[in-house]
N, C-alpha and C positions, 0 to 999 in steps of 0.2 A: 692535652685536649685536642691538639691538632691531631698527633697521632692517632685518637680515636677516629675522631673523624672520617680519617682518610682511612681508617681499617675499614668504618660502616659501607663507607664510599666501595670499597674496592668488594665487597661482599654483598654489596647491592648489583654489583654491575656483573660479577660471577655469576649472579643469581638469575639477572635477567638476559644473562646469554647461556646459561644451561635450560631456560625454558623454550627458547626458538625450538631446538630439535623436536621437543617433545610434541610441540604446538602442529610443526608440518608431518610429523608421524602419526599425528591424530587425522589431521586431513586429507592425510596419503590414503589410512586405514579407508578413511570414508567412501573418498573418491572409487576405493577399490571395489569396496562392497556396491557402489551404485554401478560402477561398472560391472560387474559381474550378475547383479540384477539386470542392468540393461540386457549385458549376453544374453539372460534366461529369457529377458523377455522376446528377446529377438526367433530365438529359437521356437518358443512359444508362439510368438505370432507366423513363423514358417511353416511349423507345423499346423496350425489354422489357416493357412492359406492353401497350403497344399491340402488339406481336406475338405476345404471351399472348393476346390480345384475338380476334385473326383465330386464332389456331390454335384455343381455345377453341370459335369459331364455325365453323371446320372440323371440330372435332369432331363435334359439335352436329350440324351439316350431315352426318356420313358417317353418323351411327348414325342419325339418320333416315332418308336413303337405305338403310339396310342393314334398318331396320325394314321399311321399304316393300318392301325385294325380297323378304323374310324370309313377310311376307304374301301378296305374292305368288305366290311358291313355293310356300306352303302351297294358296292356291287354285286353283292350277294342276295341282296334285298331288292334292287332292281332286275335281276334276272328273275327272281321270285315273280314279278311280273308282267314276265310274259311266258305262255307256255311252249318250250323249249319243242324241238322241230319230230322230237321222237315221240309226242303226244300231238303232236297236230296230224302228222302223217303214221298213227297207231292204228292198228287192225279199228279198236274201240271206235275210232273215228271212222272210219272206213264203213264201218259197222253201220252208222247214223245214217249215211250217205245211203246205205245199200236200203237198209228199213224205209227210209222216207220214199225211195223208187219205187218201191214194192207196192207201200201202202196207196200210193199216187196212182198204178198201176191195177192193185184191185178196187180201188176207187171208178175208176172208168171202166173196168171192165164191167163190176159187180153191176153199177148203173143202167149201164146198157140190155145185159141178159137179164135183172130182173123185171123191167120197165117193157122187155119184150115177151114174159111172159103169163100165157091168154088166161092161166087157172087163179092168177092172187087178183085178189080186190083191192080198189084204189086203196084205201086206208092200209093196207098191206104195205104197198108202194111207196106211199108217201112218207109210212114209219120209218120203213126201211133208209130210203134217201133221206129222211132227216139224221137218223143214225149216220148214215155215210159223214154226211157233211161236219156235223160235229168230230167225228172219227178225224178228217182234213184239217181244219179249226186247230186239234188235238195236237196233232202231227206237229204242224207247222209251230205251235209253241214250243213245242218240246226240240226241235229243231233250233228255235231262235235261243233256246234256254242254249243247249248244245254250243254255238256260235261264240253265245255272250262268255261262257265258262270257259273256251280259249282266247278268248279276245282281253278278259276284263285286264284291267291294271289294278286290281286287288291282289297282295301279297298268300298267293294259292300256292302250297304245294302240287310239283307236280303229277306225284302219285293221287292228290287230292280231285285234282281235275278230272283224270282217268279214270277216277272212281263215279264220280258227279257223271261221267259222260257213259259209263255203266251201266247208271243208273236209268240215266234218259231211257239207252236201249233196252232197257227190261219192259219200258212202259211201250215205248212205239213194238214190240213185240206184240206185248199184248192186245194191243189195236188189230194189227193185221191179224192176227189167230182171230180174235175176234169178229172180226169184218169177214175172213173167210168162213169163218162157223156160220154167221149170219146170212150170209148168201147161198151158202150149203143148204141153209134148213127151209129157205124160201123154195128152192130149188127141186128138193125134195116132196114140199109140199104141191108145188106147182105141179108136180111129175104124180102125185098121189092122185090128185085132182083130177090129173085127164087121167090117169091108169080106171077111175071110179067112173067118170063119165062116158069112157070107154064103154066100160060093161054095163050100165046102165043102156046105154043105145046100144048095145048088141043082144040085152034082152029084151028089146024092144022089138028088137025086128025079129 
């Protein structure tokens, strides 16, 4: 009976030191596996960092570019506001200048030689000088229009302006054509009038 005993004995204790091995081979295995996931995950998170890294700098990169065009825009848009010096000092402008002289110019002449002459009748006279004056009135708007179309801070192109100030000139033309036509025809008339009262007092006598 002893000797059984002591066989269970001794095949108990074999048994329980042929399991240690097994036991840290298992948790070797484990520890391995979690390290080797660690690895990955490490890896993993580098490679998510460094593509954090480049989008970051992408970023970076767009909102400066968006800065810059953002400034640019803006400068582009403020030059838009005022008409640059090759549309202020343009023939077209020049043009305004010369018309408005003109018209100011058959204005006081036109005044004076019809007012001086002996064949038109008041009502003749006074049509005439109210046409003038409104002609002046005319002028002088289209002038301030002129002024305000290089001056404004409204976002004009500047082909746009040049055209707008084209346009003025077409109209202050047609003032002075007309103003001289007008003064012509008084003129004419005036001249018809004594050429008839002429010949009436010459067959008279």
């Amino acid at each position: 009976m002893k000797r059984t005993l002591l066989l269970v004995s001794l095949f108990t204790t074999i048994t329980l030191t042929a399991q240690i091995p097994v036991t840290d081979v298992a948790t070797n295995a484990s520890v391995g596996m979690v390290n080797s996931q660690l690895t990955s995950i490490n890896i993993q998170l580098k490679a998510v960092n460094k593509n954090l890294g480049r989008l970051i700098n992408l970023m970076e990169k767009n909102n400066n570019d968006t800065s810059k065009s953002r400034k640019i825009l803006k400068e582009e848009l403020e030059a838009k506001k005022q008409a640059p010096e090759y549309v202020t000092k343009s023939t077209d402008v020049s043009m305004t200048m010369d018309l408005k002289s003109k018209i100011l110019d058959a204005y006081r002449t036109s005044k004076q030689t019809v007012q001086e002459m002996e064949y038109l009748d008041r009502k003749e006279i006074q049509e005439f000088l109210g046409y003038a004056s409104n002609a002046i009135l005319e002028t002088k708007d289209l002038f301030k229009q002129c002024n305000d179309i290089l001056k404004t801070k409204a976002i004009i192109q500047p082909e746009e302006r040049l055209k707008k100030v084209n346009g003025i000139n077409i109209k202050l033309e047609n003032i002075l054509d007309n103003l001289i036509a007008y003064n012509n025809k008084l003129s004419q008339t005036n001249a018809f009038r004594k050429s008839s009262r002429t010949l009436i007092n010459m067959n008279k006598d």
